[in-house]
DSSP file (Angstrom, degrees, kcal/mol; ACC not computed):
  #  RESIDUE AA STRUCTURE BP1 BP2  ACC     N-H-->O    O-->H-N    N-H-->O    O-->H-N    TCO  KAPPA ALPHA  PHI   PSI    X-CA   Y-CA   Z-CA
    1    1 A X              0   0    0      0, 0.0     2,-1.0     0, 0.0     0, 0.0   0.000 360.0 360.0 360.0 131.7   41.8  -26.3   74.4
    2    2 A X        -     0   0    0      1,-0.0     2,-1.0     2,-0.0     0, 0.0  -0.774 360.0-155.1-105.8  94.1   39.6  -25.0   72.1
    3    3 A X        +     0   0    0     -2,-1.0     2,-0.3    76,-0.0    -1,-0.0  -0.589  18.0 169.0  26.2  -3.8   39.3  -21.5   71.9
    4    4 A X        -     0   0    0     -2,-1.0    75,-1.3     1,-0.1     3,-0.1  -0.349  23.7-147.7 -92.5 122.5   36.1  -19.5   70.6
    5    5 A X        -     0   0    0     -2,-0.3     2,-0.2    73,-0.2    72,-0.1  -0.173  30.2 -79.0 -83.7-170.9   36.1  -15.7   71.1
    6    6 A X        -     0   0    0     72,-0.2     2,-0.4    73,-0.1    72,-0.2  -0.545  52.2-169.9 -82.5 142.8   33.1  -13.3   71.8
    7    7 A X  E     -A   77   0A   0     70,-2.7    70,-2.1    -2,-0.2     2,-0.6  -0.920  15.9-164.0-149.2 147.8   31.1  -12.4   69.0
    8    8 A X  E     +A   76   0A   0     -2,-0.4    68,-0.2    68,-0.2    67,-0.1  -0.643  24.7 130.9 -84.6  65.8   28.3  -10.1   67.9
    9    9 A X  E     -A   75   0A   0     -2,-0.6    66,-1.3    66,-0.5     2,-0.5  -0.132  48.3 -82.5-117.6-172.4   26.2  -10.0   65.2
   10   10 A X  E     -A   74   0A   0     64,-0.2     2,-0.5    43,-0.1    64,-0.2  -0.735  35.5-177.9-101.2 155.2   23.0   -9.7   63.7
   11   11 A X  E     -A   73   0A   0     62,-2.0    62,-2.6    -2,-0.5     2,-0.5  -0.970  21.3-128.0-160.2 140.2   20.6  -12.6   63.3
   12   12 A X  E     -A   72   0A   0     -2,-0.5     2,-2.0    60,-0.2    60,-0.2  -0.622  10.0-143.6 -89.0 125.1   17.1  -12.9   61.7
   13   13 A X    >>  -     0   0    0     58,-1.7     4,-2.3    -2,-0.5     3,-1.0  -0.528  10.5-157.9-101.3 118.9   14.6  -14.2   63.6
   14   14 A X  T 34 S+     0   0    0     -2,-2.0    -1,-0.2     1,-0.2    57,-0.1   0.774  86.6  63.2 -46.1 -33.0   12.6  -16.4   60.5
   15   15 A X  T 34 S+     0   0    0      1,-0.2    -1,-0.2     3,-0.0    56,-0.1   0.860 116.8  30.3 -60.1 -60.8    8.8  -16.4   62.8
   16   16 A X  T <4 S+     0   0    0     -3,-1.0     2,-0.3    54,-0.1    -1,-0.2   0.889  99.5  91.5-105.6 -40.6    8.7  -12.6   62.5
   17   17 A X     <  +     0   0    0     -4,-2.3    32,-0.1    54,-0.2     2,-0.1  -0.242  37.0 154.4 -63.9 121.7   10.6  -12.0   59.0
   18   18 A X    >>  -     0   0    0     -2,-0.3     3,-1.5    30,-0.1     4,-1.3  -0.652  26.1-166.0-142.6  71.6    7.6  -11.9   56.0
   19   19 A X  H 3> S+     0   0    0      1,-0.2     4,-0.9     2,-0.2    29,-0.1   0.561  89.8  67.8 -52.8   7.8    9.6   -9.6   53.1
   20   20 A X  H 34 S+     0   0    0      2,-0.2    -1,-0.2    27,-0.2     7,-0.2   0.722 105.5  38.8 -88.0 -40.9    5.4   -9.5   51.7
   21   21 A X  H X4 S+     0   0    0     -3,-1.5     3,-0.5     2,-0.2    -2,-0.2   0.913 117.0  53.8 -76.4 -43.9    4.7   -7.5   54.8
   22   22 A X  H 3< S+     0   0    0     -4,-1.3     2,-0.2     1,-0.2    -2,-0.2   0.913 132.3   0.8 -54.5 -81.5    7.9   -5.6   54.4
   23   23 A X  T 3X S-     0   0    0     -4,-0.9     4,-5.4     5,-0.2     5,-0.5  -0.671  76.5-166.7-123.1  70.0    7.6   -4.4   51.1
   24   24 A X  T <4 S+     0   0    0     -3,-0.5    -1,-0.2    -2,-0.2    -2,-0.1   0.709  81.3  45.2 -16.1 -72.7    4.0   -5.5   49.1
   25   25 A X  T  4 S+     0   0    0      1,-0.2    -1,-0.2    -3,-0.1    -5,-0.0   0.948 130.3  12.6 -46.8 -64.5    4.6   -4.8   46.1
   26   26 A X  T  4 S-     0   0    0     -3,-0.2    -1,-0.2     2,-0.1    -2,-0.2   0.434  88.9-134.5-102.5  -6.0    8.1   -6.1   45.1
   27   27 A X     <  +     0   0    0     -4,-5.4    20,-1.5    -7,-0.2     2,-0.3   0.771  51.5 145.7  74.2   4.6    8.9   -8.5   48.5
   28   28 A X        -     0   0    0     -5,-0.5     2,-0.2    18,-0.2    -5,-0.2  -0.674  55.1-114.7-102.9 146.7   12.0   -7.5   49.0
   29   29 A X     >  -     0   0    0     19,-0.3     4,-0.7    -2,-0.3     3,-0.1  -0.358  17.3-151.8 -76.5 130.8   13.4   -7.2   52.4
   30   30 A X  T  4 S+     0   0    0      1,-0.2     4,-0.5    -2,-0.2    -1,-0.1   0.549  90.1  67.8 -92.6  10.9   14.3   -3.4   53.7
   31   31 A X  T  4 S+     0   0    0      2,-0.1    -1,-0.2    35,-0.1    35,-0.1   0.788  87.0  60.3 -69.8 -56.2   16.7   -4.5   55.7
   32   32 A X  T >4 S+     0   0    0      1,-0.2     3,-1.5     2,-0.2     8,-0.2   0.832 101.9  56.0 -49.5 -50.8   19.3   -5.7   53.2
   33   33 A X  T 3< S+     0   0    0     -4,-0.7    -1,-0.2     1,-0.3    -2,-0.1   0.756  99.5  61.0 -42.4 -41.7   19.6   -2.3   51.6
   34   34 A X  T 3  S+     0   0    0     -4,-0.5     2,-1.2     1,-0.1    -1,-0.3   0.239  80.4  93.3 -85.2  30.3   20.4   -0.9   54.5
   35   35 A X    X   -     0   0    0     -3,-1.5     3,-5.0     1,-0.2    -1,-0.1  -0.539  48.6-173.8 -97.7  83.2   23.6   -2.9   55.2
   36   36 A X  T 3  S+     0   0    0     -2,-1.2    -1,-0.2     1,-0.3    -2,-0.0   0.915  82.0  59.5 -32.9 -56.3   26.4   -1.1   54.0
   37   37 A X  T 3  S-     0   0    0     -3,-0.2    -1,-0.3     1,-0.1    -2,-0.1   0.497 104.7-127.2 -54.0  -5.9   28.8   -4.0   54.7
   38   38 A X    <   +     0   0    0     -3,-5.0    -2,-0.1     1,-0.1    -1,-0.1   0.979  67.9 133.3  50.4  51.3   26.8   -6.2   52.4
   39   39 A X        +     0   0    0     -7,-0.2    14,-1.2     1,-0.1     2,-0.5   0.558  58.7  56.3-115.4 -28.0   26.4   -8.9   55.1
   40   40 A X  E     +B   52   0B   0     12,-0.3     2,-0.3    -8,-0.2    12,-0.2  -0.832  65.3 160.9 -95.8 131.1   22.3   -9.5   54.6
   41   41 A X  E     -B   51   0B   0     10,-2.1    10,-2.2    -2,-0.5     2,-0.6  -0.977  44.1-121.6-164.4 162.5   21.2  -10.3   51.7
   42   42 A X    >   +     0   0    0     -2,-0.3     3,-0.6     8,-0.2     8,-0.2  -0.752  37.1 164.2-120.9  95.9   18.3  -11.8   50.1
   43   43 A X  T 3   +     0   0    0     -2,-0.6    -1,-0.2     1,-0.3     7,-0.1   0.816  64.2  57.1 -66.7 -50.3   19.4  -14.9   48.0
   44   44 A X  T 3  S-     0   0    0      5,-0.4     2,-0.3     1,-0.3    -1,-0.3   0.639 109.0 -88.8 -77.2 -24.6   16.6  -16.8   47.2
   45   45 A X    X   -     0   0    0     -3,-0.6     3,-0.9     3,-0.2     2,-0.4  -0.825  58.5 -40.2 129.3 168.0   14.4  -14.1   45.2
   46   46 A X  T 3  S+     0   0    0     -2,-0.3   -18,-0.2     1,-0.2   -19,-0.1  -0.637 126.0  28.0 -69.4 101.9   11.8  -11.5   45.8
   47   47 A X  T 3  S+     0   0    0    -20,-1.5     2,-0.5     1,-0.5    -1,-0.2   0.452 100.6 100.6 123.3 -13.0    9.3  -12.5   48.2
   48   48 A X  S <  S-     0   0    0     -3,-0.9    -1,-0.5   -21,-0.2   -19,-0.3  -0.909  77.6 -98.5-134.4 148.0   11.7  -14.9   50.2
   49   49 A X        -     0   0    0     -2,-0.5    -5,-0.4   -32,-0.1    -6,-0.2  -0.242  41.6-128.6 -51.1 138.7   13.7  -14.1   53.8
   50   50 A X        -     0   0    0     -8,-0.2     2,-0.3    -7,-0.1    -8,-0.2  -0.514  11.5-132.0 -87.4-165.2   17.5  -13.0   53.6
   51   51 A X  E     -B   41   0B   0    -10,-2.2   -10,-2.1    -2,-0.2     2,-0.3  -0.961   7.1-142.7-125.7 117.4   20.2  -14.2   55.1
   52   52 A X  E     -B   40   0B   0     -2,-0.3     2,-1.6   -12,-0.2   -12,-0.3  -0.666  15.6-137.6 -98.5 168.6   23.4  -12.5   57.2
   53   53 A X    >>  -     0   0    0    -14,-1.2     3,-2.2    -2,-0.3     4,-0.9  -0.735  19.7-162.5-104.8  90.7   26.7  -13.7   57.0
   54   54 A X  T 34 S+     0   0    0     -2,-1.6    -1,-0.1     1,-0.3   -45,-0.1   0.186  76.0  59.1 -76.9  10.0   27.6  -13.5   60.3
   55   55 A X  T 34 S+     0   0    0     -2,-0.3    -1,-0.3   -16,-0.1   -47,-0.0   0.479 108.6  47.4 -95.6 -17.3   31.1  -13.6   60.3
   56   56 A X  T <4 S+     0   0    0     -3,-2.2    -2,-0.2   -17,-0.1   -17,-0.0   0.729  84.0 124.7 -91.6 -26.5   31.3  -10.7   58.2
   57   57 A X     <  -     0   0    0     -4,-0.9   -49,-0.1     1,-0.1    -3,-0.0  -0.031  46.4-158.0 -60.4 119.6   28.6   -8.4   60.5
   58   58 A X        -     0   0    0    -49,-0.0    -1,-0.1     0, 0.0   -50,-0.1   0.573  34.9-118.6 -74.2 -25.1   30.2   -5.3   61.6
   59   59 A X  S    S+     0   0    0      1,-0.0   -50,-0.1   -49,-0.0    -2,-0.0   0.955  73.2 137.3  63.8  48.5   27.6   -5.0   64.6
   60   60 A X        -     0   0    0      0, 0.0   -51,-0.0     0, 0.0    -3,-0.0   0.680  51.2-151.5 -71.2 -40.2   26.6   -1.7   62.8
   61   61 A X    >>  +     0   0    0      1,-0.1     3,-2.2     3,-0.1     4,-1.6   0.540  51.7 133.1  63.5   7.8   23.1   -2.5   63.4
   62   62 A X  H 3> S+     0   0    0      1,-0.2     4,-0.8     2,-0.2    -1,-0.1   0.513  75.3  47.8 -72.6  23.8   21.8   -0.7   60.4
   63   63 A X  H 3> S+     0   0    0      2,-0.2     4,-0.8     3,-0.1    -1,-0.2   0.570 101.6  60.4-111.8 -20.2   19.6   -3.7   59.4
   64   64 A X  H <4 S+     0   0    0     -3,-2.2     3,-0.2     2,-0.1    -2,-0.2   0.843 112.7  39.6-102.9 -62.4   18.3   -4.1   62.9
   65   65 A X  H  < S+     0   0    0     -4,-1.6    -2,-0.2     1,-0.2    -3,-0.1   0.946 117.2  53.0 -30.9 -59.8   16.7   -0.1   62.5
   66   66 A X  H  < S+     0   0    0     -4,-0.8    -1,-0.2   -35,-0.1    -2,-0.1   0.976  84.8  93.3 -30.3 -56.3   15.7   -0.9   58.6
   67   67 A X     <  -     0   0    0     -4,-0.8     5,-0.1    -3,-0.2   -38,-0.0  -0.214  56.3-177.1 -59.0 133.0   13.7   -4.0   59.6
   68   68 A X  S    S+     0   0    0      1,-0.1    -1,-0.2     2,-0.1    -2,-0.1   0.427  87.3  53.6 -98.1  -9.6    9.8   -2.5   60.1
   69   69 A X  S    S-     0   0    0      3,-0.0    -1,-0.1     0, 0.0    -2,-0.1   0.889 111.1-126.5-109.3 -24.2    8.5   -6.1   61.4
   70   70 A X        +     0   0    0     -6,-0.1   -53,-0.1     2,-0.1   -57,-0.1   0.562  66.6 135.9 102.3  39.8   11.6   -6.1   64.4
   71   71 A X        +     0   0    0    -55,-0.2   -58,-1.7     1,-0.2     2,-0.3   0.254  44.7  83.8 -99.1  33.4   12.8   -9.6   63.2
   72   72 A X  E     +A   12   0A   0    -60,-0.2   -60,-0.2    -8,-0.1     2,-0.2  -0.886  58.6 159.4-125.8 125.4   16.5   -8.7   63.3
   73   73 A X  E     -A   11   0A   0    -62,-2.6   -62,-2.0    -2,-0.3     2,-1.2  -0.603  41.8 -95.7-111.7 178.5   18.3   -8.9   66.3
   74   74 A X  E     -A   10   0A   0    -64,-0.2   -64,-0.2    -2,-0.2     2,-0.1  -0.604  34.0-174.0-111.6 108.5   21.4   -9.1   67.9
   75   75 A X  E     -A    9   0A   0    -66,-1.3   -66,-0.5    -2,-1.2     2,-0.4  -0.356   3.4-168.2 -69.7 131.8   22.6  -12.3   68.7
   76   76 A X  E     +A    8   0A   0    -68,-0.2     2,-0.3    -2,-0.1   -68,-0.2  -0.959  14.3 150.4-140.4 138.9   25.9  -13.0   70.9
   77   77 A X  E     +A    7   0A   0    -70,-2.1   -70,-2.7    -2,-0.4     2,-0.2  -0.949  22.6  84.0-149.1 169.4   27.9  -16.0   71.6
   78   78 A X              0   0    0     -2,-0.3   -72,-0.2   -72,-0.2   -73,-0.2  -0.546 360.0 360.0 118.7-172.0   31.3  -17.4   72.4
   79   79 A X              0   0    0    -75,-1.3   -73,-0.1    -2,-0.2   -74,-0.1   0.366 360.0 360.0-122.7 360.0   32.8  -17.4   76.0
């Protein structure tokens, strides 16, 4: 039997994330800074979406407050 427990995290919804809208000038998402836990982060460059690591996500939610456009939300699955 396979197993999966509940989990919470954050998750970026790509439609609504534009880190051009976020911060003009330099592109960088303001959302990432405000993760303490260092679970978002913007991989690709200035100008380009991040990413969470969603096994690490503390369900702090300080990323889902940061974000000015609302594309991070909190996603749950498992049984």
């Amino acid at each position: 039997m396979n197993m999966q427990s509940k989990k919470t995290f954050a998750s970026i919804d790509y439609e609504k994330c534009h880190p051009d809208q976020c911060n003009p000038d330099k592109g960088l998402c303001l959302a990432a800074p405000a993760c303490d836990h260092k679970v978002i982060k913007t991989l690709d460059g200035p100008f380009e979406s991040p990413v969470v690591f969603q096994d690490m996500c503390m369900g702090c939610w300080d990323c889902i407050e940061a974000c000015p456009l609302d594309a991070i939300f909190v996603k749950h699955v498992g049984s």
